[in-house]
C-alpha positions in Angstrom: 0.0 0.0 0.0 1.4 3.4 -1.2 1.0 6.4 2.0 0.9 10.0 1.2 0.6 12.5 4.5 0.9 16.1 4.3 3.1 16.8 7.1 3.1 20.6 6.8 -0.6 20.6 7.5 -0.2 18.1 10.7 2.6 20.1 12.1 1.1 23.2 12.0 -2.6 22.3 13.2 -0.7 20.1 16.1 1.2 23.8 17.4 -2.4 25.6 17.0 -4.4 23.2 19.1 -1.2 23.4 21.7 -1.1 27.1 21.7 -5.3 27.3 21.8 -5.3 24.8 24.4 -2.5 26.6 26.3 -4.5 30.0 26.0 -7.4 29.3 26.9 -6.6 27.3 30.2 -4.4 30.5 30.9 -7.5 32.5 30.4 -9.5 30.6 33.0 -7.0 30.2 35.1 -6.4 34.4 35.1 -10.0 34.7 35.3 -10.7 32.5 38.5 -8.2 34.3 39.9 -8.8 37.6 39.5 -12.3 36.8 40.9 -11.7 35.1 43.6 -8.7 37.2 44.5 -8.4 40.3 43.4 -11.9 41.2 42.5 -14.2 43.7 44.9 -17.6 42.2 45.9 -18.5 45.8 46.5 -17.4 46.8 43.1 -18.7 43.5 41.0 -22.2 44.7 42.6 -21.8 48.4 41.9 -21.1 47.6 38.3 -23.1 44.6 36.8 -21.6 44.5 33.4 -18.3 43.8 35.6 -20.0 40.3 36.2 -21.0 39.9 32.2 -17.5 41.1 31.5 -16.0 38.4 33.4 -18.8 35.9 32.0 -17.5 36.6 28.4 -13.9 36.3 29.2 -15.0 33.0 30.7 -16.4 32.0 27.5 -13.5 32.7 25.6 -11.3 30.5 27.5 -14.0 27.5 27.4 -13.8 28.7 23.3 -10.4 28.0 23.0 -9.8 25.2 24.9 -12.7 23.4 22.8 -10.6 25.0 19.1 -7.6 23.5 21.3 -9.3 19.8 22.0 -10.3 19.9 18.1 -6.5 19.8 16.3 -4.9 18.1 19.0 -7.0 15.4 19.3 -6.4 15.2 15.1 -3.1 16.0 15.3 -1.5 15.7 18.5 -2.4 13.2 20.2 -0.7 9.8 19.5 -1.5 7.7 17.8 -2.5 10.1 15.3 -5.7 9.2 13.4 -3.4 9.1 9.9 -0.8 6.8 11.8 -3.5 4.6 13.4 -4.9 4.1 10.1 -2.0 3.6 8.4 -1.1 0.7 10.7 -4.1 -1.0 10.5 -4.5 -1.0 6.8 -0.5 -2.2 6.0 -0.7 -5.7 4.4 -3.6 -4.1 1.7 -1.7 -4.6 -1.7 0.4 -2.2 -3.9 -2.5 -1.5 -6.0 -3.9 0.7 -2.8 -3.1 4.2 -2.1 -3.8 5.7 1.5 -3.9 9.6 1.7 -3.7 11.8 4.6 -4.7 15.7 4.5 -3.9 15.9 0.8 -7.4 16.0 -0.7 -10.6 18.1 -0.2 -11.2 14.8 2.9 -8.7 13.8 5.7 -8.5 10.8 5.0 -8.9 8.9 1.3 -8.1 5.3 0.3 -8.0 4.3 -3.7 -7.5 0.9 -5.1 -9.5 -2.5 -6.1 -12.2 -1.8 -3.3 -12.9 1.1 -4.6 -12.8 5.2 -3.8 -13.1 5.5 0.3 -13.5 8.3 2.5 -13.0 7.3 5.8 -14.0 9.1 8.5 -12.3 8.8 11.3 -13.4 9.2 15.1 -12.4 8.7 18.3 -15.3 9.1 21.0 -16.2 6.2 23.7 -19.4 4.6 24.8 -21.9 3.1 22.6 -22.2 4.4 19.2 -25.7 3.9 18.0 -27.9 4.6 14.8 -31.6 4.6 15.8 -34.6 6.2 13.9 -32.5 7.9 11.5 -30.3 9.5 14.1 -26.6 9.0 16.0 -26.1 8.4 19.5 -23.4 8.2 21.9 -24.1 6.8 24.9 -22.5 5.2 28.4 -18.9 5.7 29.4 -19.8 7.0 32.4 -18.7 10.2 34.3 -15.0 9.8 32.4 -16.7 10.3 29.2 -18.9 13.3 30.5 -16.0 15.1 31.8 -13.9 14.5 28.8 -17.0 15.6 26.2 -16.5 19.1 28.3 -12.8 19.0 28.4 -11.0 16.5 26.3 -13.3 15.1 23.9 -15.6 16.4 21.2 -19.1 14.7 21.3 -20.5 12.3 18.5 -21.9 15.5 16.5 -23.6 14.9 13.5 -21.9 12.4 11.0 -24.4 12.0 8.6 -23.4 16.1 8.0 -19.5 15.3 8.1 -20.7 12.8 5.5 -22.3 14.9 3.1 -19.5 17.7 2.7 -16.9 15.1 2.3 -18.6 13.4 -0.3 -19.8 17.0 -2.1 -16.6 18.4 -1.3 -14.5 15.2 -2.9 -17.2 14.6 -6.0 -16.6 18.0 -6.7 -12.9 18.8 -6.8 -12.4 15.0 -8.7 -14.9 16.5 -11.5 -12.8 19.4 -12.0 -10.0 16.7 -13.3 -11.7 13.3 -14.8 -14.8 15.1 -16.0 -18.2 14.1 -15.2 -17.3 10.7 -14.9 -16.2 9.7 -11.5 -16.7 6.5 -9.8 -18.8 6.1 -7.2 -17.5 8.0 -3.9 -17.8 5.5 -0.6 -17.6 6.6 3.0 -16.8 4.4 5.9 -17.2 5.8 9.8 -14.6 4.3 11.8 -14.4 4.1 15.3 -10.7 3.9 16.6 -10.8 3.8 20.7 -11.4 0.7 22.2 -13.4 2.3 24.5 -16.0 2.4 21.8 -18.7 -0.2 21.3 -20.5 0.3 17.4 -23.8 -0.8 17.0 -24.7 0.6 13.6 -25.3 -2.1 11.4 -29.1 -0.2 10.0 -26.7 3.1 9.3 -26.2 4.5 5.9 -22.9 3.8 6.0 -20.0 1.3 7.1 -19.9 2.2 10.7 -17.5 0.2 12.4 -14.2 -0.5 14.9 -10.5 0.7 13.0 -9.5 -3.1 13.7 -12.1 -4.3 11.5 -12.1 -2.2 8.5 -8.9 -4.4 6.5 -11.6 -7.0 6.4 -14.4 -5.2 5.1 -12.5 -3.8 2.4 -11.5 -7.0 1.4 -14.6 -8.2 1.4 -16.0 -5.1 -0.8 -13.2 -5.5 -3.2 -14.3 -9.0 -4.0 -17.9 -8.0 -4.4 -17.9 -4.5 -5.4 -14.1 -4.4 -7.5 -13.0 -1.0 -9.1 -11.1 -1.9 -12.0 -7.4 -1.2 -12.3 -7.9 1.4 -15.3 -10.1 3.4 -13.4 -8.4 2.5 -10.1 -5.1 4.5 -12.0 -7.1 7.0 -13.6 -8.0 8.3 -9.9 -4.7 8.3 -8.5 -3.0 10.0 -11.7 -4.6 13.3 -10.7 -3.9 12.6 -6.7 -0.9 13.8 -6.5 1.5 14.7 -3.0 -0.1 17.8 -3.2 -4.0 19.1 -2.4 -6.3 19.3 -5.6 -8.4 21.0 -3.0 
């Protein structure tokens, strides 16, 4: 399997979650103090936009923290989602090529199974699809407390779905014309604090671990042919046709 990463892009998202993450904790951290040690009960109640004041610094600090969690848990926590995937898909043959942050998606595999978006994710607890809607449930307080501070919740996949998929059909028309294979999108969960049960969902939704296999399996069933297989990658090159 061929592995293309843009490392520019990693490196530099990575140092703005740091510094985000770095700010806004120092932001909260200057805030609760100054209340609680320098402020002037007498002059916090003689002036009431003093309070709002201190309210909107607060928010801020929660603002950054949460732009903070968002790269590093993309691109500085370890293992990365590119290297986790990358490690779990080695052993797919030659005729496969992985990218990471070089396209309009994160993440896109090409070869004999076919053109993949994969979108990766990292939350706990039980990952469900019921009445045409995702849930994350369970994992107890660790997982609330993380959601607030260290963790993103489930948001809305189906959404993350649909811009991919516009956002890839899109720029690949620009190069091959209006003939483009069919675009598929796999959700894949990577902790193993996750438990998917999402077999009703519109997509693939499954564990890192187990997506090798089901690509296998699709390639056997659903096979891209090598000429179009080439014909994608030709205009993929190291660099963003974003």
């Amino acid at each position: 399997m061929n592995v293309f990463t843009n490392e520019k892009i990693i490196r530099r998202k990575g140092k703005l979650g740091n510094y985000a993450s770095l700010a806004g904790t120092g932001v909260l951290l200057f805030t609760a103090y100054f209340i609680f040690r320098l402020g002037d009960p007498q002059f916090a109640k003689d002036n009431p936009n003093y309070n709002w004041l201190m309210l909107l610094i607060m928010v801020v600090g929660f603002a950054l923290i949460q732009v903070g969690t968002h790269y590093m848990n993309r691109f500085g926590r370890s293992p990365r989602p590119d290297e986790a995937l990358t490690a779990t898909l080695k052993g797919l043959t030659k005729d496969y090529t992985l990218y990471h942050y070089l396209t309009p998606v994160s993440h896109l595999l090409v070869g004999p199974a076919g053109v993949w978006i994969i979108e990766s994710y990292y939350q706990r607890g039980q990952i469900s699809y019921k009445g045409g809607r995702w849930q994350q449930k369970g994992g107890g307080f660790f997982v609330a407390y993380m959601k607030i501070f260290g963790q993103e919740g489930l948001g809305r996949p189906d959404l993350d779905v649909k811009a991919d998929t516009e956002s890839l059909s899109g720029a690949l028309k620009k190069v091959l014309g209006e003939d483009v294979p069919p675009i598929n999108v796999a959700l894949v969960f990577s902790s193993n604090q996750a438990e998917v049960a999402a077999d009703n969902a519109p997509n693939p939704t499954l564990k890192l671990k187990d997506l090798k296999d089901y690509l296998r399996k699709y390639a056997k069933t659903n096979p891209l042919p090598a000429g179009q297989v080439k014909r994608v990658t030709a205009v993929l090159p190291e660099e963003s046709i974003a």
